[in-house]
Phi, psi and omega in degrees: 000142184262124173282140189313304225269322171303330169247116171245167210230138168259338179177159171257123174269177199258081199240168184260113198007088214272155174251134192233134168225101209263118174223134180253147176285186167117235207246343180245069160211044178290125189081008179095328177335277178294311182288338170320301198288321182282354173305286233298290144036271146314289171305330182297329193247029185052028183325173160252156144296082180249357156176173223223148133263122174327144146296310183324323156287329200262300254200119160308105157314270203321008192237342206213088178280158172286144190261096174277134195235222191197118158281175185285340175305321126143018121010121168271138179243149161230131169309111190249170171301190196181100189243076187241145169323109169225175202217118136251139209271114178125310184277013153176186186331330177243125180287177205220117196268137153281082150295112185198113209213196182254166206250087188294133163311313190220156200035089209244334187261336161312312174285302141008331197233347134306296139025268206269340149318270195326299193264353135312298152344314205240008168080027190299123163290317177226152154254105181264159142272149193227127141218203169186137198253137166262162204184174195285042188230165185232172182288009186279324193271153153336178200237158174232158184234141216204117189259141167222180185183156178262325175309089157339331179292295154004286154290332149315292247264292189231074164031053150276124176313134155321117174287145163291295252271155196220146166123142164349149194227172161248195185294345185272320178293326182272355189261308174297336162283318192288336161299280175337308195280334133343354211042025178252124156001150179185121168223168172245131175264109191230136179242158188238129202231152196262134205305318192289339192253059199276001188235058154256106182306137194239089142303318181293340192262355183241334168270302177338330170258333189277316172290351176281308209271124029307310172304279188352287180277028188354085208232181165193145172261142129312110173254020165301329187267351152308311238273332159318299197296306163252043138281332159287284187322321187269345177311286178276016174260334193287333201286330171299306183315315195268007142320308176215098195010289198263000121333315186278309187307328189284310180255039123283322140009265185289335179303304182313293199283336180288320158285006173254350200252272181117170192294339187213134170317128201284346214282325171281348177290148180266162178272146166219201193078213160291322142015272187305305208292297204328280197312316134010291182277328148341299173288293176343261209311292175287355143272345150343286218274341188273335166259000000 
């Protein structure tokens, strides 16, 4: 059961078949990525902020300390972690419910179950997940983004992979089994950042996830000041790269395979563009109709 006191509401907004979109700091946000994108996101679309879930349950102080901060008044504020709900109205057919938060310490199935309170409540059709992985790939190439899902409709409808995967899971793997049991749709957008650079913020890896849910809602951003951010980025991972010999060697390499291979596999490539959006609106519309 979820205590009251734990999801707090500033007000319930009104939305037009809203799309949820969930990204966490934490352990599948390599570079920054994924919470970067659903930030970029938001701010382009003015989310509002309409409710939270308290920290106070979820979370090790000693391991995620509270942040003391200084107001202009020069006042001491204290930061707490910060896992919140926002609603932008508009940018395409479907308004777009926000989550963007921290990757929680504790009772992992209680927030789970706020979670999933919010986007019942407010009737969420689909659920993307947003992360980014480090992985074998490198900074020269497009970033590639690798859509799965557990949901059959899903994995049908827009030629998402089936997950392989077995082994310790985060908060996004526990959120997408909790959504199934909801019945609501869920699928994940994982974008792949390359593994010698793991404590680097990756803009590429952050316009690479923001231009897929764009297709998806077949919505726009400006995205220029990625597209800056990752030209600097690549700039300067190469100049670390040609620093040191058998680095440079690996990801020529990695260059090699990727052109003989290609970056992303088919069974995993996502469809994109109008393609992708169309088949969407399609699914939506016909879990419309079946409830």
């Amino acid at each position: 059961m979820i205590v009251v006191e734990t999801l707090q509401w500033d007000h319930h907004p009104s939305l037009k078949a809203p799309i949820m979109l969930c990204a966490f700091e934490g352990w599948t946000d390599a570079g920054g990525a994924a919470s970067s994108a659903a930030t970029y996101l938001a701010d382009h679309w003015r989310a509002r902020e309409f409710a939270a879930i308290d920290a106070e349950e979820f979370y090790d102080f000693t391991s995620l300390r509270p942040q003391v901060r200084l107001t202009s008044e020069g006042n001491r504020r204290i930061l707490w972690p910060q896992n919140r709900f926002l609603a932008a109205s508009g940018p395409s057919d479907h308004d777009v419910v926000f989550l963007i938060g921290i990757e929680p310490h504790l009772r992992w199935r209680a927030f789970t179950d706020c979670v999933t309170t919010v986007a019942s409540s407010l009737g969420v059709q689909a659920v993307f997940t947003l992360g980014a992985m480090l992985t074998d790939v490198t900074h020269t190439r497009a970033t590639p983004v690798r859509g799965s899902t557990a949901d059959k409709r899903l994995a049908e409808r827009f030629q998402m992979a089936r997950p392989q995967y077995q082994g310790p899971t985060g908060i996004v793997g526990v959120l997408q089994d909790a959504f199934g049991s909801v019945d609501i749709p869920v699928g994940s957008l994982m974008a792949q950042v390359p593994h010698y650079v793991p404590r680097t913020p990756s803009p590429k890896a952050t316009l690479a996830l923001v231009d897929r849910v764009c297709e998806l809602l077949t919505a726009h951003v400006s995205t220029s000041s990625l597209l800056l951010a990752s030209a600097a980025y690549e700039r300067e991972v190469s100049e670390f790269v040609a620093s040191d010999d058998d680095i440079a060697s690996y990801v020529r390499q990695l260059e090699d395979r990727s052109e003989d291979e290609g970056s992303v596999t088919p069974e995993a490539e996502i469809p994109s563009g109008d393609a992708l959006a169309a088949e969407l609106e399609r699914f939506l519309r016909e879990q419309g109709d079946a409830n």
